[in-house]
C-alpha positions in Angstrom: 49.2 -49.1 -20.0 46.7 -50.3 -18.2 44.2 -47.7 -16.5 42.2 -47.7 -13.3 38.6 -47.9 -13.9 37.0 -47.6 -10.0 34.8 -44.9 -8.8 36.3 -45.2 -5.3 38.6 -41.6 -6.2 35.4 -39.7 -7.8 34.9 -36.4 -7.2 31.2 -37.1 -7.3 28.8 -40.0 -7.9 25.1 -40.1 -8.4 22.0 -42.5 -9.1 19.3 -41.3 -11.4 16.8 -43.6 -10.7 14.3 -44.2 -13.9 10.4 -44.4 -14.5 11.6 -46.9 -17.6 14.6 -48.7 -18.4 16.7 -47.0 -20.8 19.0 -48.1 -23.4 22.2 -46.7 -22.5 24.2 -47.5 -25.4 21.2 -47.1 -28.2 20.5 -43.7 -26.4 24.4 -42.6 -26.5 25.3 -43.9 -29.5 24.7 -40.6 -31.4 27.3 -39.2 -29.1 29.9 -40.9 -30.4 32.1 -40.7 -33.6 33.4 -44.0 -34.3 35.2 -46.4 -32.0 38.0 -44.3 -31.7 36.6 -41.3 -30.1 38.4 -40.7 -27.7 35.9 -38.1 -26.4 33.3 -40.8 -25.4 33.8 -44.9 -25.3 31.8 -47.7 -24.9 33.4 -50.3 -22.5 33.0 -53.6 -20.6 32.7 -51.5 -17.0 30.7 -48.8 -18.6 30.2 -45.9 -20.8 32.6 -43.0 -20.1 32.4 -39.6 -21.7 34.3 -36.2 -21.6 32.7 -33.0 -21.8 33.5 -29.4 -21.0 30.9 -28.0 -18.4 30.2 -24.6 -17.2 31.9 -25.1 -14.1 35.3 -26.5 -16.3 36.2 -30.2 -17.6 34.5 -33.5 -16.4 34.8 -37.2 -17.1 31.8 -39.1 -16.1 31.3 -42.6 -16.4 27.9 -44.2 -16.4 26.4 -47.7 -15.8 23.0 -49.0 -16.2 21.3 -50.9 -13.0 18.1 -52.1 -13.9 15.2 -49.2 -12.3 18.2 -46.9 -12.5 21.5 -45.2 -13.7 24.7 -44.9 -11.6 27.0 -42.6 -12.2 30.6 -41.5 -11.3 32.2 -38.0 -12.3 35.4 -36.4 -12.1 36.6 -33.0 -12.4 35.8 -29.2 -11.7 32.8 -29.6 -13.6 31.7 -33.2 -11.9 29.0 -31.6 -10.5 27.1 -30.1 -13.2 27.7 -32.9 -15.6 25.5 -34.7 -12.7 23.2 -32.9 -12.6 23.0 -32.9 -16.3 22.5 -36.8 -16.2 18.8 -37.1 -16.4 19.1 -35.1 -19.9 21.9 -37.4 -21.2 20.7 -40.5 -21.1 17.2 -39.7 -22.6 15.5 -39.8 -19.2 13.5 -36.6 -20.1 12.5 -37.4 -23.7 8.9 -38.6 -23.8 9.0 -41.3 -26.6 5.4 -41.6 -26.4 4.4 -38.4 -28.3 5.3 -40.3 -31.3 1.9 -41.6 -32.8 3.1 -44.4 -35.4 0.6 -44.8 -38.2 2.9 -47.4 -40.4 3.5 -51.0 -39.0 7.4 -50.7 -39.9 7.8 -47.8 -37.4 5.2 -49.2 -34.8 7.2 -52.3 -35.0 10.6 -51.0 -34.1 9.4 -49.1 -31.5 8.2 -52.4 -29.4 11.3 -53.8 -30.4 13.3 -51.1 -28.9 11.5 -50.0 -25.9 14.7 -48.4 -24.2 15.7 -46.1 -27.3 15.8 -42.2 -26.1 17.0 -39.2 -27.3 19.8 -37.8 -25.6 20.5 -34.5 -24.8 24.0 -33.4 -24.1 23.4 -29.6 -23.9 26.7 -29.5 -25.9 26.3 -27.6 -29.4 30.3 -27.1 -29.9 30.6 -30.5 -29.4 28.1 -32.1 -31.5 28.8 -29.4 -33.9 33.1 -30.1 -34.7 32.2 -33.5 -35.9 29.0 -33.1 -37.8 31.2 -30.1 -40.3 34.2 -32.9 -40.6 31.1 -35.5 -41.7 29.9 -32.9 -44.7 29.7 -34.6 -47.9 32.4 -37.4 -47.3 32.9 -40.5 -46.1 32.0 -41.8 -42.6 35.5 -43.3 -42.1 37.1 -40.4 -43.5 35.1 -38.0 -41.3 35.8 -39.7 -38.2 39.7 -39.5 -38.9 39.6 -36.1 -39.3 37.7 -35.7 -35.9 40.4 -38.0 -34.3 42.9 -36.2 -35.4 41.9 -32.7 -34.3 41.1 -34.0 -31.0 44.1 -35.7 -30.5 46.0 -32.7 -31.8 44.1 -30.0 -30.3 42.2 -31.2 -27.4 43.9 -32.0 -24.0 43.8 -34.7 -21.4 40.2 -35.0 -19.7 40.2 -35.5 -15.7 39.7 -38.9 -14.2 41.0 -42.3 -14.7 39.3 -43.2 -18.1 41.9 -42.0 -20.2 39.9 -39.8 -22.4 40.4 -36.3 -24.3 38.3 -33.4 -24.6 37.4 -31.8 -28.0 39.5 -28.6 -28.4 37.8 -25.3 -26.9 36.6 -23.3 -30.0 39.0 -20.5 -29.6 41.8 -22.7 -30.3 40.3 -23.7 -33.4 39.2 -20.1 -34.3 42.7 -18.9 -34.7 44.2 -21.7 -36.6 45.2 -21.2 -40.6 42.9 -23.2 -42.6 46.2 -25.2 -43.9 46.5 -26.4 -40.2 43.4 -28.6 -40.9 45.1 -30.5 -44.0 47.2 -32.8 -42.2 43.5 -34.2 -41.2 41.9 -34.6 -44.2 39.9 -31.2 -44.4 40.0 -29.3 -47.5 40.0 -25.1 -47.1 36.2 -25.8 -47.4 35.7 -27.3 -44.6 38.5 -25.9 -42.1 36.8 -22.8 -43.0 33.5 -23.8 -42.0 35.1 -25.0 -38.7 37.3 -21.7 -38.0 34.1 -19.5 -38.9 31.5 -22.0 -36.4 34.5 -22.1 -33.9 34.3 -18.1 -33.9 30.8 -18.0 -33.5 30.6 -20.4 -30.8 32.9 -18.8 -28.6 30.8 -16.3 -28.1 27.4 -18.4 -27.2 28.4 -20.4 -24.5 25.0 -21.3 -22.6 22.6 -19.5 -25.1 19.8 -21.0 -26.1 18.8 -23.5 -28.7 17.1 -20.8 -30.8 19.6 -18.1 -30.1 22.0 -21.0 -31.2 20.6 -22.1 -33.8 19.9 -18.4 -35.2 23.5 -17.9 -35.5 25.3 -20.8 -36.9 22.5 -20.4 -39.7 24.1 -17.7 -40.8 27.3 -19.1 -41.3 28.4 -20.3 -44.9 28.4 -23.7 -44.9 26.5 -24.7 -41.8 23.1 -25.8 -43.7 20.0 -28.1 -42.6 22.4 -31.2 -42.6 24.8 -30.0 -40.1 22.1 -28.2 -37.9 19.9 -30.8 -37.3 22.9 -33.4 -36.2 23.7 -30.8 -33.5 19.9 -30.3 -33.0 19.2 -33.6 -32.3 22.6 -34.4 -29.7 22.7 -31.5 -28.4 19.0 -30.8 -27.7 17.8 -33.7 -28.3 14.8 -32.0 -30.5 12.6 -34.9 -31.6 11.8 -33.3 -34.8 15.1 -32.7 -36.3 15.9 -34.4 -40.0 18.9 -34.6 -41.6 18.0 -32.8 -44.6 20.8 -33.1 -47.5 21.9 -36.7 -46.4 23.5 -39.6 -48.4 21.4 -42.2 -47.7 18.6 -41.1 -45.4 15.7 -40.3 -48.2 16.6 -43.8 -49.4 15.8 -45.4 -46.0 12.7 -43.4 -45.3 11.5 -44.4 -48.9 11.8 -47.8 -48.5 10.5 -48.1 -44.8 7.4 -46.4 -45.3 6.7 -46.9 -49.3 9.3 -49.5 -50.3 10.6 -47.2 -52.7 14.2 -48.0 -53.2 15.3 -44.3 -54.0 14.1 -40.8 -52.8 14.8 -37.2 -52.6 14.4 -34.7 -49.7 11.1 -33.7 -51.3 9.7 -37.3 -51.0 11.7 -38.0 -47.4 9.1 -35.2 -46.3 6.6 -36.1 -47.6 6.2 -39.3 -46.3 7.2 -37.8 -43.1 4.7 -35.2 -42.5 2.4 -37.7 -40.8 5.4 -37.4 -37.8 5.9 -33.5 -37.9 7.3 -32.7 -34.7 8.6 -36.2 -34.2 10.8 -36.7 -37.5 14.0 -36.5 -35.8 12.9 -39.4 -33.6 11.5 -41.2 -36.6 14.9 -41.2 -38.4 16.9 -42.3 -35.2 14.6 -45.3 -35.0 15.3 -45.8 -38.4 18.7 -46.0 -38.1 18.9 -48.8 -35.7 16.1 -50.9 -37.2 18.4 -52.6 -39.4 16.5 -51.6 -42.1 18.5 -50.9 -45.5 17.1 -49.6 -48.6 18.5 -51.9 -51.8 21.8 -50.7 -53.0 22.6 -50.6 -56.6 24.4 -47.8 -57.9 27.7 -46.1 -57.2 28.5 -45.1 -53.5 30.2 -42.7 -52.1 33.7 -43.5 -52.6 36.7 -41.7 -50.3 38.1 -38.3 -52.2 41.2 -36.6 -51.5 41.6 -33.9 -50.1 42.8 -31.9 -53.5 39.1 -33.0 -55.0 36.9 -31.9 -52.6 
């Protein structure tokens, strides 16, 4: 089926106009899960995301204009996610406080000028997917978040024919066999049930106050913090600590070491303190890829994890 994609029906509609242009889909692409997120996509007549607000559900669907971003919302919540806007698309991270003092980093920064770090203000939502990524595959993590957004989430408002991620109450009060059919061992779908819990008493606290609590959580460690940190806040200084690959690709940007620990990732990092986070995104879409030699990580089922 074919789906209307016009704004003339919005509930709202905005333009953010911009100091600099911005990248839209560099900037957003940390959003997203895979091309089958259903929760965000990436398409010909723009990018369109749901999101739950505090004023209840909105789509919004956003295009880039040269000195400026349009935007068209739908939904109780259309409102707020507008006036969210300048926060999602990066307009309010400063990418000049990074300093860069190697050539590799200096280099992709002129190359991508319109690279920002987005800020959805959305910790539940950055925080589902980054527990089904733990210590597994990226395709295998982004079928699990597909399915428990399919299964569990509901129909968001507007033409785009998107869903929302399930409310964390609905997940809080699951078994942790329900998560099976998805991939997730009782590891994980505990981890989710516990976080679920947690967050459903937060809604709108702070990043510290946040932060503060899913630490204590077992099984929410530096990894899975610092994805939400750096979506949901977009804090510039968050690193993925306990990552697959990431100590390999730092290594070999900045010392063309082909392998490296955590210990060595920060090392060569501390000349960016306060900008690591930003540092890593860069390094993500540089293109950049340490040498691989070695086993990788190969899919597990779900009995072996």
């Amino acid at each position: 089926m074919t789906l209307p994609r016009t704004a003339v029906d919005a509930d709202a509609s905005a333009v953010i106009p911009l100091e600099t242009r911005i990248d839209l889909r560099a900037t957003l692409a940390p959003v997203a899960h895979g091309r089958g997120d259903s929760t965000i996509q990436f398409r010909p007549d723009g990018i369109w995301r749901a999101s739950r607000t505090s004023a209840g559900p909105a789509t919004i669907r956003l295009r880039a204009t040269g000195d400026s971003v349009s935007a068209s919302a739908w939904g109780p919540g259309a409102e707020v996610a507008l006036s969210a806007l300048p926060a999602l698309v990066g307009a309010r991270d400063d990418p000049t406080l990074l300093r860069p003092v190697h050539a590799v980093i200096a280099d992709i920064v002129h190359r991508m000028p319109g690279l920002r770090l987005p800020r959805t203000g959305a910790p539940w939502e950055a925080l589902l997917p980054a527990i089904c990524e733990q210590k597994v595959t990226g395709s295998a993590a982004r079928e699990a978040y597909r399915g428990i957004v399919h299964r569990f989430g509901e129909p968001a408002p507007g033409p785009g024919g998107l869903r929302l991620a399930p409310e964390p109450w609905v997940l809080a009060g699951l078994p942790y066999f329900a998560f099976h059919r998805f991939g997730l061992e009782r590891r994980r779908a505990d981890i989710i049930r516990r976080a679920a819990a947690a967050m459903a008493g937060l809604a709108g606290a702070e990043q510290a106050v946040t932060t503060r609590h899913l630490a204590r959580i077992p099984g929410v460690g530096p990894w899975t913090l610092a994805e939400v940190a750096r979506v949901a806040w977009g804090d510039p200084d968050a690193i993925s600590i306990g990552d697959y690959h990431l100590p390999n690709l730092v290594a070999w940007a900045l010392a063309g070491e082909p392998r490296a620990d955590d210990a060595r990732m920060l090392e060569l990092l501390e000349p960016y303190r306060g900008q690591r986070g930003r540092v890593q995104r860069l390094l993500e879409v540089s293109g950049l890829r340490a040498p691989r030699y070695g086993p990788r990580m190969a899919p597990q089922r779900i009995q072996h994890l």
